[in-house]
C-alpha positions in Angstrom: 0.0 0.0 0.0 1.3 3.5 -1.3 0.8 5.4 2.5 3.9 7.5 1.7 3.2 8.8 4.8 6.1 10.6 6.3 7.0 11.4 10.1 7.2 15.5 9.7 3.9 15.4 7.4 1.3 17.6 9.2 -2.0 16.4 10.4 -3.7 16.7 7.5 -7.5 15.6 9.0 -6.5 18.9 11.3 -5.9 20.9 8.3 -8.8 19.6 6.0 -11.2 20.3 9.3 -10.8 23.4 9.1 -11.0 24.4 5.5 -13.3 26.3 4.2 -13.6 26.1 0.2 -16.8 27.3 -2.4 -19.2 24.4 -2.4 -20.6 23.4 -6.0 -24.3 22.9 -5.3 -24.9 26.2 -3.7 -21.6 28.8 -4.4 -21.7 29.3 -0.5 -18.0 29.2 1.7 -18.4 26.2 3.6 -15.6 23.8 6.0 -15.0 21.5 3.5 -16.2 18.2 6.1 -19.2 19.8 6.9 -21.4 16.8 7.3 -19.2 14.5 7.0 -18.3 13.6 11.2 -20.8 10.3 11.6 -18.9 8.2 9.4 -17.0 4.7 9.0 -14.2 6.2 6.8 -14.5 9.8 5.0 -12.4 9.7 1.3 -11.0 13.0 0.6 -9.6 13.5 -3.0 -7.4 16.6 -3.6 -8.0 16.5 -7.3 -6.1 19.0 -10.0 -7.4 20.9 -12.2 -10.5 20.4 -12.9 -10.1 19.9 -17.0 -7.7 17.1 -16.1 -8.5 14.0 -17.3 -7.2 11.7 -14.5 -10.0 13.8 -11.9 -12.9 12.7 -14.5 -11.6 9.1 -14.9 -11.2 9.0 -11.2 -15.2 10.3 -10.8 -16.2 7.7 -13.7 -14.6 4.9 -10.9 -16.9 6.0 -8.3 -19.7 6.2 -10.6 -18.8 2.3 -11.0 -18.2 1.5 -7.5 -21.3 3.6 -6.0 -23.1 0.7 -4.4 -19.8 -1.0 -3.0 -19.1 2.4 -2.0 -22.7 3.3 -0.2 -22.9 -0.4 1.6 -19.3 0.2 3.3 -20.4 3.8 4.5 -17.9 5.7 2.8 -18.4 9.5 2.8 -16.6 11.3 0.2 -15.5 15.0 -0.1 -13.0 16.3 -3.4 -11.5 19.8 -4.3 -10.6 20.5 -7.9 -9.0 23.3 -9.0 -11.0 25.5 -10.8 -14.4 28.0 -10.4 -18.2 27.4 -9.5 -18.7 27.0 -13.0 -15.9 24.3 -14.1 -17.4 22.4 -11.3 -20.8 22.0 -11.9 -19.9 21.0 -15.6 -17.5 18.5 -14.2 -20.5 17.3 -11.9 -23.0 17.4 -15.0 -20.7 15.6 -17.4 -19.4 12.9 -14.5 -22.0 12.2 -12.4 -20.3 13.1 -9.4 -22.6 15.2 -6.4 -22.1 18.9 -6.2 -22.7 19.0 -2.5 -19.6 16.9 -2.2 -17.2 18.9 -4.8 -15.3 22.2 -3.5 -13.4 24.1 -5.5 -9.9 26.1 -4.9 -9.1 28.0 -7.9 -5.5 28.9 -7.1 -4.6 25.5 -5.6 -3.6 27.0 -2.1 -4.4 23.5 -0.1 -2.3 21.5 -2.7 0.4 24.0 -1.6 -0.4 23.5 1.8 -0.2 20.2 1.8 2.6 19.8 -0.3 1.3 18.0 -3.4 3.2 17.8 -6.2 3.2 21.1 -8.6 4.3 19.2 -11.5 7.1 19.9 -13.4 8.2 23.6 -13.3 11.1 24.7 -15.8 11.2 28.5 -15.6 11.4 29.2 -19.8 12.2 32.7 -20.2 10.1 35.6 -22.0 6.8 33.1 -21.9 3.7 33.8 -19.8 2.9 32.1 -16.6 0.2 30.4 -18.4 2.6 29.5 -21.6 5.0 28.4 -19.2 2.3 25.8 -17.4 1.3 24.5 -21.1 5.3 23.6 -22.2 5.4 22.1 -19.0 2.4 20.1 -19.2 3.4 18.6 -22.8 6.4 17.4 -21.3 4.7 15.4 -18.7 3.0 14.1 -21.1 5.8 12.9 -23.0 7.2 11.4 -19.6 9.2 14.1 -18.4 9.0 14.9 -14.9 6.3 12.5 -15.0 7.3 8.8 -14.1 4.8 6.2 -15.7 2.9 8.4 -17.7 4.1 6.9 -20.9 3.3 3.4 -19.7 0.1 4.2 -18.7 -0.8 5.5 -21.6 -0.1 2.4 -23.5 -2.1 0.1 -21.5 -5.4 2.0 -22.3 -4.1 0.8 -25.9 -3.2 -3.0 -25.5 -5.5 -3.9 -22.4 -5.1 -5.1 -18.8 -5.9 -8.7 -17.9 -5.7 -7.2 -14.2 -8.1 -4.9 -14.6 -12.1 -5.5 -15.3 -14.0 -5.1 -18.4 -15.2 -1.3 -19.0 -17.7 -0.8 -21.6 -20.7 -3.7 -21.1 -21.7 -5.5 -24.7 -24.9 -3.2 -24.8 -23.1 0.2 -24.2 -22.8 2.6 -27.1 -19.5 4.7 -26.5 -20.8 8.4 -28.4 -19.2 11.7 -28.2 -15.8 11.2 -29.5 -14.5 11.8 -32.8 -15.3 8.2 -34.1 -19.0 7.0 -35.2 -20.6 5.5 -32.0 -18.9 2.2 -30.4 -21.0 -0.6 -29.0 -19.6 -2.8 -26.5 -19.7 -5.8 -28.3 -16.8 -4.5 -30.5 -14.3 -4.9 -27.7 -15.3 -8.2 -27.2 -14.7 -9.1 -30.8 -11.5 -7.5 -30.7 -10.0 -9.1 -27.6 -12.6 -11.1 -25.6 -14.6 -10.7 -22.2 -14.4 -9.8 -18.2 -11.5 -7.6 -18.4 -9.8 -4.6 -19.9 -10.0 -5.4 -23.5 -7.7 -3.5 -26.3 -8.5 0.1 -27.2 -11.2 -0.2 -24.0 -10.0 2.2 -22.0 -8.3 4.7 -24.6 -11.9 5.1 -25.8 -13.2 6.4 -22.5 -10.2 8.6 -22.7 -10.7 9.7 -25.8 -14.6 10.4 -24.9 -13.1 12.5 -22.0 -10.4 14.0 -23.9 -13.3 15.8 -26.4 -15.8 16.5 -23.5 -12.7 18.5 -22.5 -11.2 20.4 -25.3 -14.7 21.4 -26.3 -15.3 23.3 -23.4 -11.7 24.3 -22.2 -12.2 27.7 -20.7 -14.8 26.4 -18.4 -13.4 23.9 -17.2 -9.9 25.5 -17.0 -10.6 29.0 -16.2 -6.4 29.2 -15.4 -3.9 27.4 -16.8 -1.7 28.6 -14.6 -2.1 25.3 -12.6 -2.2 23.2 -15.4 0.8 20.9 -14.1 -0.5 20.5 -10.5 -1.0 16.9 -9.3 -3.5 15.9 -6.5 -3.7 13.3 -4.0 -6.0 10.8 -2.3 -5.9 10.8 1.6 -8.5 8.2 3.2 -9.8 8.7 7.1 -11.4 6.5 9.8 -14.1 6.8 12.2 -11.6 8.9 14.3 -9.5 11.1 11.7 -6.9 8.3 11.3 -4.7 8.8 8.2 -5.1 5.2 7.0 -4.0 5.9 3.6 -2.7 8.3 1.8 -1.1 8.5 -2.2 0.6 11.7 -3.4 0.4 11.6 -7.5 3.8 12.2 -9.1 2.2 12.7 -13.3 -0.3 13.1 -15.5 -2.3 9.2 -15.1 -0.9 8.5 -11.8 -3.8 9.2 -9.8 -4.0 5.8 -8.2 -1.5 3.2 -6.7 -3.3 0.3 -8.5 -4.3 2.0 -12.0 -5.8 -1.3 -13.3 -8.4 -1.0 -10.2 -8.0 2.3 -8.5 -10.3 2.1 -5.8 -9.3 -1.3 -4.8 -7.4 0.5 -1.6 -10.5 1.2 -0.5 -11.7 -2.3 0.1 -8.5 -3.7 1.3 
């Protein structure tokens, strides 16, 4: 298990309990647990911006794993980076509750808690913001960001380790291909797990939902490069586990089942 939990890390249930962030649903300040101290364990994502594709793969896993999630008592709070209005189309396009999605548009608790900010060569006579975007091509060639590459790949030539994505039945619309029924993957490679091309279609579905409607849901690319983290609580406030990303498709420990630290 990925705690990377170190001994002069700060309390982070501390810090979290008393952060106050816009709440999606209603635009109002809140503390970011509000409602969230009669639980059995309390998930808190620090995602990055909200535009980033890992944050709406990570939502389209909890979409999967509601029920499993419910039945174990889980309560779940995030904060993205971005404004009211990135989150609510995030929240529209994923599924994922507004009550339970904050937003922190200059990413001042991923500084606080030390996330990582990506990779940060200082090119002179560019922008900030043109600065954020070299940046953020060079993760995504693998720079700065270890197992990007890799992952990548295995959306393209399937997982037996992780499960099957798409059901036979499911059309796959919105990308730049004709619609894609299920049943294709299963021709192509076969059933019950992560056949080829599976998972690089959801991407690619996520990749357009994205670029066509950039400025909202990255109202500052400033923050482009910024990673997140997962941090997971018991009963009491116990850090039981924790996972800092290090690049762009790193959001989990276990990529071919990223939620399976929760079960464990």
């Amino acid at each position: 298990m990925n705690t990377q939990t170190r001994s002069n890390c700060p309390d982070i249930y501390s810090i979290l309990s008393q952060t106050q962030r816009l709440r999606v649903s209603d635009g109002e300040i809140k503390p970011v647990l509000d409602g969230c101290s009669n639980t059995s364990k309390l998930l808190v994502l620090l995602w990055s911006q909200l535009g980033d594709f890992d944050n709406l793969e990570y939502a389209w896993w909890l979409r999967r794993e509601k029920e499993e999630i419910e039945a174990r008592g889980i309560t779940i709070r995030a904060i993205g980076i971005g404004n009211r209005n990135s989150g609510v189309k995030f929240c529209e396009y994923t599924g994922f509750p507004q009550e339970w999605l904050f937003v922190d548009p200059i990413a001042e608790i991923h500084a606080f808690l030390g996330l990582y900010r990506g990779l940060s060569i200082q090119f002179p006579m560019l922008s900030t913001s043109q600065k954020a975007w070299l940046n953020l091509m060079l993760m995504c060639a693998g720079i700065g960001s270890p197992g990007t590459l890799k992952e990548v790949f295995r959306g393209y030539k399937g997982d037996y380790n992780a499960p099957q994505l798409i059901t036979d039945e499911e059309v796959v619309r919105d990308t730049p291909l004709p619609p894609i029924k299920g049943s294709f993957f299963k021709a192509a490679g076969g059933k019950g797990f992560q056949r080829p091309f599976e998972l690089a279609t959801l991407r690619l579905r996520n990749m357009t939902e994205v670029l066509s409607n950039w400025n909202i849901y990255v109202p500052d690319s400033s923050y482009l490069t910024q990673r997140g983290g997962t941090f997971l609580f018991d009963s009491q406030g116990k850090l039981i586990y924790e996972h800092r990303d290090r690049g762009i498709l790193g959001f989990a420990e276990n990529m071919s089942n990223p939620l399976s630290f929760l079960y464990k």
